[in-house]
C-alpha positions as CSV (number, residue, x, y, z in Angstrom):
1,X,-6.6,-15.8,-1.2
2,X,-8.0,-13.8,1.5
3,X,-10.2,-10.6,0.2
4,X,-8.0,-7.0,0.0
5,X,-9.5,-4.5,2.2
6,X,-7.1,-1.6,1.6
7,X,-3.5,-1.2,0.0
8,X,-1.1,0.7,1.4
9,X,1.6,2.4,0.1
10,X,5.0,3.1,0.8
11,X,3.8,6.9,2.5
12,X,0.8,4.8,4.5
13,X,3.9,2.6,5.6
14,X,6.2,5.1,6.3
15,X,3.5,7.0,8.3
16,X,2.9,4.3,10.7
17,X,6.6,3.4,11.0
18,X,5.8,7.4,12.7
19,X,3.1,6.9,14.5
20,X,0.2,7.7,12.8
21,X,-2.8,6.1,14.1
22,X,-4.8,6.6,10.9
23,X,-2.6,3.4,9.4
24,X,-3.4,1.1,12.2
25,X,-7.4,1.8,12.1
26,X,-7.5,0.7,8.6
27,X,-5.9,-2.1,9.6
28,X,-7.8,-3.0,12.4
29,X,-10.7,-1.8,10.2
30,X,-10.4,-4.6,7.3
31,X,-9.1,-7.0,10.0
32,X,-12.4,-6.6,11.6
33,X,-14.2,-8.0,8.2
34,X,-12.4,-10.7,8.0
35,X,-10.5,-8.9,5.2
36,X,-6.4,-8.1,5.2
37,X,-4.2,-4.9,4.6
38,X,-2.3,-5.6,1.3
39,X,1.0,-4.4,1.4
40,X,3.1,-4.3,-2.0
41,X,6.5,-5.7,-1.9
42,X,8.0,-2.8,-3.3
43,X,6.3,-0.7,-0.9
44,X,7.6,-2.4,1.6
45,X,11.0,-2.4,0.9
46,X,11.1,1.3,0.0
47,X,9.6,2.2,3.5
48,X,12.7,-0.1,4.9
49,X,15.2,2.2,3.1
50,X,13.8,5.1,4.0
51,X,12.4,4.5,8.0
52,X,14.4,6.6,10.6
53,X,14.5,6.1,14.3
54,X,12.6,3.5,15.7
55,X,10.4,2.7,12.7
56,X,12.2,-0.7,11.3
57,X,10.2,-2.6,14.9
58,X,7.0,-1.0,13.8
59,X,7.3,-2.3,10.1
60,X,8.1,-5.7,11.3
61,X,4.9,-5.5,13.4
62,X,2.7,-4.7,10.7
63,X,4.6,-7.1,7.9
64,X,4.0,-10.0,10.6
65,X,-0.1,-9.1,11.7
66,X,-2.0,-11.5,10.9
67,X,-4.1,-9.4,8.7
68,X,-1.6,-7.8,6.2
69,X,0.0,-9.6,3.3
70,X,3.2,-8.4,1.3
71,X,2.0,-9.0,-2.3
72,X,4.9,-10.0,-4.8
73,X,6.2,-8.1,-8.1
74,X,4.8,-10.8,-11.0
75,X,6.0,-10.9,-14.1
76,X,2.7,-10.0,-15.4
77,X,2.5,-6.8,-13.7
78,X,6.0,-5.9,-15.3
79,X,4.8,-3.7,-18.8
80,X,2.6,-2.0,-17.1
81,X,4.4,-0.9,-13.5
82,X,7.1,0.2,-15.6
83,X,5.0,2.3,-17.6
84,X,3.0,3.6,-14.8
85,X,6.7,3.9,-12.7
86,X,7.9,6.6,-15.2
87,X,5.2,8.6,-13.2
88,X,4.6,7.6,-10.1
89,X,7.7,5.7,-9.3
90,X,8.0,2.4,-9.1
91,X,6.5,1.4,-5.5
92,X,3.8,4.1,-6.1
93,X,3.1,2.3,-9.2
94,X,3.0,-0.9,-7.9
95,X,0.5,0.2,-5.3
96,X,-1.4,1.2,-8.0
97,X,-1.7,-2.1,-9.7
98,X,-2.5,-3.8,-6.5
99,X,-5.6,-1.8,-5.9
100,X,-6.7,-1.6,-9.5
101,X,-6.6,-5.6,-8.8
102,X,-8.9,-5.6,-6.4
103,X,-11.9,-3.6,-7.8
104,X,-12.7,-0.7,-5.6
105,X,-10.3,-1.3,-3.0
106,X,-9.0,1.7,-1.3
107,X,-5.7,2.7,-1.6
108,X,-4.0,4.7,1.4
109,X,-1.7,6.7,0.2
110,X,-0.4,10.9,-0.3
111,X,-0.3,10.5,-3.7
112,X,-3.4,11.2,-4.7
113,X,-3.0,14.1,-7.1
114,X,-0.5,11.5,-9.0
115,X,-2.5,8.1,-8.9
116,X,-5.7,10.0,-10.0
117,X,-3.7,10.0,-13.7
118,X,-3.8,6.1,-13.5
119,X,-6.9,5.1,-11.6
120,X,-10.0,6.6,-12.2
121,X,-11.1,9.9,-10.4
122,X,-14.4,7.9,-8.3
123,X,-11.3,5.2,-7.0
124,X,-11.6,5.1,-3.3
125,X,-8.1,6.9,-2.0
126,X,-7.5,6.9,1.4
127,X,-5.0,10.4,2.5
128,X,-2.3,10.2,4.9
């Protein structure tokens, strides 16, 4: 398996399906290390509902780069995202997992207030 440079969540998603540059740097960023942007399945499919405009091509773009991978919901992670969803909802939650499976892996999100319940305060939390 190729080595996690940064999750994103479903707002890091959403945020470059608008244009935000910040997205794509971390992307090229980790890509530049040989490393890829992980991108939760649940993430991903919450930042399809909720895209506007234009932002379905740019999702499409990042889901096929060569340095991003969609991670799957397992089984495994099941007791704990839902326990962690009652919180932070469930694609929030399964970012959350993601990165805590990757020691010290940055997360971007704008959910830091929330995710700092779950992962611990020094966790490496990208804002967007």
């Amino acid at each position: 398996m190729p080595v996690v440079g940064v999750v994103l969540d479903t707002a890091a998603l959403l945020a470059y399906a608008n244009g935000d540059e910040r997205v794509g740097e971390q992307v090229a960023m980790v890509a530049d290390y040989g490393r890829v942007a992980l991108i939760p399945a649940t993430c991903l499919a919450s930042a399809y509902r909720d895209v506007v405009n234009d932002g379905w091509n740019l999702l499409d773009l990042l889901v096929n780069h060569e340095h991003t991978l969609v991670s799957p919901l397992e089984g495994d992670d099941c007791p704990v995202l839902g326990g962690w969803a009652r919180t932070l909802g469930l694609d929030t939650a399964h970012a959350a997992i993601e990165a805590a499976a990757h020691p010290v892996v940055p997360l971007m999100t704008s959910q830091r207030d929330l995710l700092s319940q779950f992962l611990p305060k020094e966790w490496p939390i990208i804002g967007v």
